[in-house]
C-alpha positions, 0 to 999 in steps of 0.5 A, a space after each residue: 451366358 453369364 459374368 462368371 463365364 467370361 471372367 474365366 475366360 479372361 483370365 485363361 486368355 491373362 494367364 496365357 498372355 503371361 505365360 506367352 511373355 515368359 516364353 519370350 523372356 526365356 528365349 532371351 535368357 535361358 542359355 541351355 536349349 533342352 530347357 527352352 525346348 522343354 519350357 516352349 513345350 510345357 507352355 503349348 501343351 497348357 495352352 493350345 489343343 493342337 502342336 503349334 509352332 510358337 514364332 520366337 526366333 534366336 539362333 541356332 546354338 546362340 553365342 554368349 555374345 549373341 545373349 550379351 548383345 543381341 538377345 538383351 537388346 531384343 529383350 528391352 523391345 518385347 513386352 507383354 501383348 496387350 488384350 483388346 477384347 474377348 468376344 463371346 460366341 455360342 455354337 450348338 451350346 458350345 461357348 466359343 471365345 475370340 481373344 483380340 490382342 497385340 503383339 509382343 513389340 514395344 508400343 504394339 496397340 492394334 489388333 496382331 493375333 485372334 486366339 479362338 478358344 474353348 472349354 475342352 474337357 474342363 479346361 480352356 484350349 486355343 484351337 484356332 490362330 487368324 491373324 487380321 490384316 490391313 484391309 479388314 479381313 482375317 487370315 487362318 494362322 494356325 490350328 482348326 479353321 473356325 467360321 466366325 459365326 455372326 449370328 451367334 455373337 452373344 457378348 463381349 468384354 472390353 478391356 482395352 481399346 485399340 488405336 487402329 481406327 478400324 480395330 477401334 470400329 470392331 471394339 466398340 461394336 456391340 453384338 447385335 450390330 457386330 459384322 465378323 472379319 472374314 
């Protein structure tokens, strides 16, 4: 594998990221719910390979006093996730990557969501969605279940460290010692 592949994988899994705070900010502020609902759809056809059900919650025909109140305050406490690391798979000559990120509170610096994705035709797709948990291990979320294969575990780009001891182990393994959470 090559710099040049990773480097188009970040900035797939950057753009994403920017496009996932979008939704979150539109949420917030897009009064008209035909809109949001055309927005939510344009960004998860650009970004995942399968319908996925994108967990940004408000109200059901919101009150413009839920937009004054409610919606400014959860807005302050939303930032854009953090990304930790992509790591770099190769199966039968495919390149599969894993994005590690945070979540969209405020001060989020531990591992939320795994985002695997690939080249699909000649564009990046998230296919698969594993949320890690406390204990070290990983849950399928949504989309195609993916076995994180050990073995085939080629690279890895660090962005930003996490502040979970054990996330901070994961992120500083390099491939040769890598043990995948399952």
């Amino acid at each position: 594998m090559n710099k040049d592949d990773l480097d188009s994988a970040e900035k797939f899994i950057k753009n994403f990221i920017d496009g996932d705070y979008s939704t979150w900010q539109a949420n917030y502020t897009v009064r008209d719910e035909k809109e949001l609902g055309e927005l939510l759809d344009g960004f998860t056809k650009k970004f995942y390979s399968f319908q996925v059900t994108i967990p940004i919650g408000r109200p059901t025909s919101p009150s413009e006093e839920w937009f004054e109140t409610g919606a400014k305050e959860d807005l302050k406490v939303t930032f854009k996730r953090p990304l930790f690391k992509i790591d770099q798979y190769v199966l039968n000559e495919e390149v599969i990557y894993a994005a590690y990120t945070g979540s969209t509170d405020e001060g989020s610096c531990v591992y939320f969501e795994i985002l695997i994705f690939k080249k699909i035709g000649e564009v990046y797709k998230i296919f698969s969605v594993y949320h890690p948990d406390f204990e070290g291990g990983l849950t399928h979320f949504q989309g195609e279940k993916f076995t994180f294969p050990q073995n085939n575990y080629v690279d890895v780009r660090r962005i930003q460290a996490p502040d979970d001891d054990l996330d901070l182990q994961d992120y500083n393994l390099n491939p040769e010692n890598k043990t995948i959470r399952s």
